[in-house]
C-alpha positions, 0 to 999 in steps of 0.5 A: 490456510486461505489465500485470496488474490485479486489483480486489477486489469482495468488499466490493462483495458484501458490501453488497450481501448486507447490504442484501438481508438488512436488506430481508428483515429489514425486510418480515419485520418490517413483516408481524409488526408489522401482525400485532401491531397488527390483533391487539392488545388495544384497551385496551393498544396498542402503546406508540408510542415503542417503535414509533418507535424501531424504524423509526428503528433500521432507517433508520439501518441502511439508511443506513449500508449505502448509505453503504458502498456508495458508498465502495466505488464511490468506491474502485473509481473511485479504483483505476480511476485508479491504473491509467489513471495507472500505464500512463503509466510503461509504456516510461518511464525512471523514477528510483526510491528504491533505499535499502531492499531485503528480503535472500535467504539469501546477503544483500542487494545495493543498485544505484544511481547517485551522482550525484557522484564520491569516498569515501562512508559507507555505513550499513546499518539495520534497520527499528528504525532500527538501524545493524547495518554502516557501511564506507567506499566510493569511488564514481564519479560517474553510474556504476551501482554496488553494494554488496553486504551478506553479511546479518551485522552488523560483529560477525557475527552474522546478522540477520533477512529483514526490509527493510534501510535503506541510508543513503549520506553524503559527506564526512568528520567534521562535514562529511558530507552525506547524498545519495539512494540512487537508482537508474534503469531502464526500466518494463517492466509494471505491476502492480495484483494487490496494490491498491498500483500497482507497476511493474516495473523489472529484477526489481523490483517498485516502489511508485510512491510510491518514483519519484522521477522520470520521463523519455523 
């Protein structure tokens, strides 16, 4: 069991140069405008409104940086939970949603388990929701099972490596009900290098949002 984390802290590095530039800024500005004042002329001073503006300009500048500061704080706390929660699927048995695979150059292939035996529809789209195959399939029921696809469309032509979508129906004609294509396995490690928890099922690398449950 592995798990690999990695948090980004470049837009931490990036307020903190920001607040570092805007306080030099600020003292270099605060130094010409005592310059200024002591040597202004007494008959025409420094218009005070302009004066007002300045510093107001400068504080909503400041503001802004120390709000970013803190959702960055807040979304290293949040990716510090993601991760507390990911290791708790570590060794776990996890059913996932298996309906959209990415295909190699030989095609794409679709493991799952139905969870009722007899004759379904299968229905192969593409991410514009384009069904490009549709075939007939009897499957058994609680059995792992797959369904292979040579990456071509019913009239051959080959489509693209973009995510496919398979769509799986039973029964026939009006009577047809669209069932999950999931599937289950064992949560073997744990992935963070992204940002977007994933864990690793087989040789899957799976969103947690696409576990559809958990179990010992």
């Amino acid at each position: 069991m592995t798990t690999t984390s990695s948090v980004s802290t470049t837009s931490t590095s990036t307020a903190g140069a920001a607040s570092t530039r805007l306080s030099n800024n600020f003292d270099t500005f605060l130094q010409l405008l005592t310059t200024q004042l002591k040597n202004q002329d007494p008959t025409q001073p420094m218009d005070a409104n302009q004066f007002t503006q300045q510093l107001v300009q400068y504080s909503q500048v400041e503001q802004q940086i120390a709000t970013n500061s803190k959702l960055d704080n807040m979304i290293s706390a949040f990716t510090g939970n993601q991760t507390t929660t990911s290791l708790g699927y570590l060794g776990k048995t996890v059913t996932y949603d298996a309906s959209t695979v990415s295909p190699s150059a030989s095609g794409a292939t679709w493991t799952f388990t139905p969870t009722q035996g007899g004759e379904y529809t299968v229905r192969i789209r593409d991410s514009n929701g384009v069904v490009v195959q549709e075939k007939k399939v009897s499957l058994t029921a609680n059995q792992s099972s797959e369904y292979r696809w040579d990456g071509k469309r019913s009239d051959g032509q080959t489509m693209g490596s973009q995510p496919y979508t398979m769509e799986l129906y039973s029964g026939t004609g009006t009577a047809t009900t669209q069932v999950a294509v999931s599937h289950k396995g064992q949560v073997t490690a744990v992935d963070m290098s992204t940002g977007t928890p994933r864990v690793t099922v087989g040789a899957l690398n799976i969103p947690l949002a696409r576990i559809l449950g958990i179990a010992l």
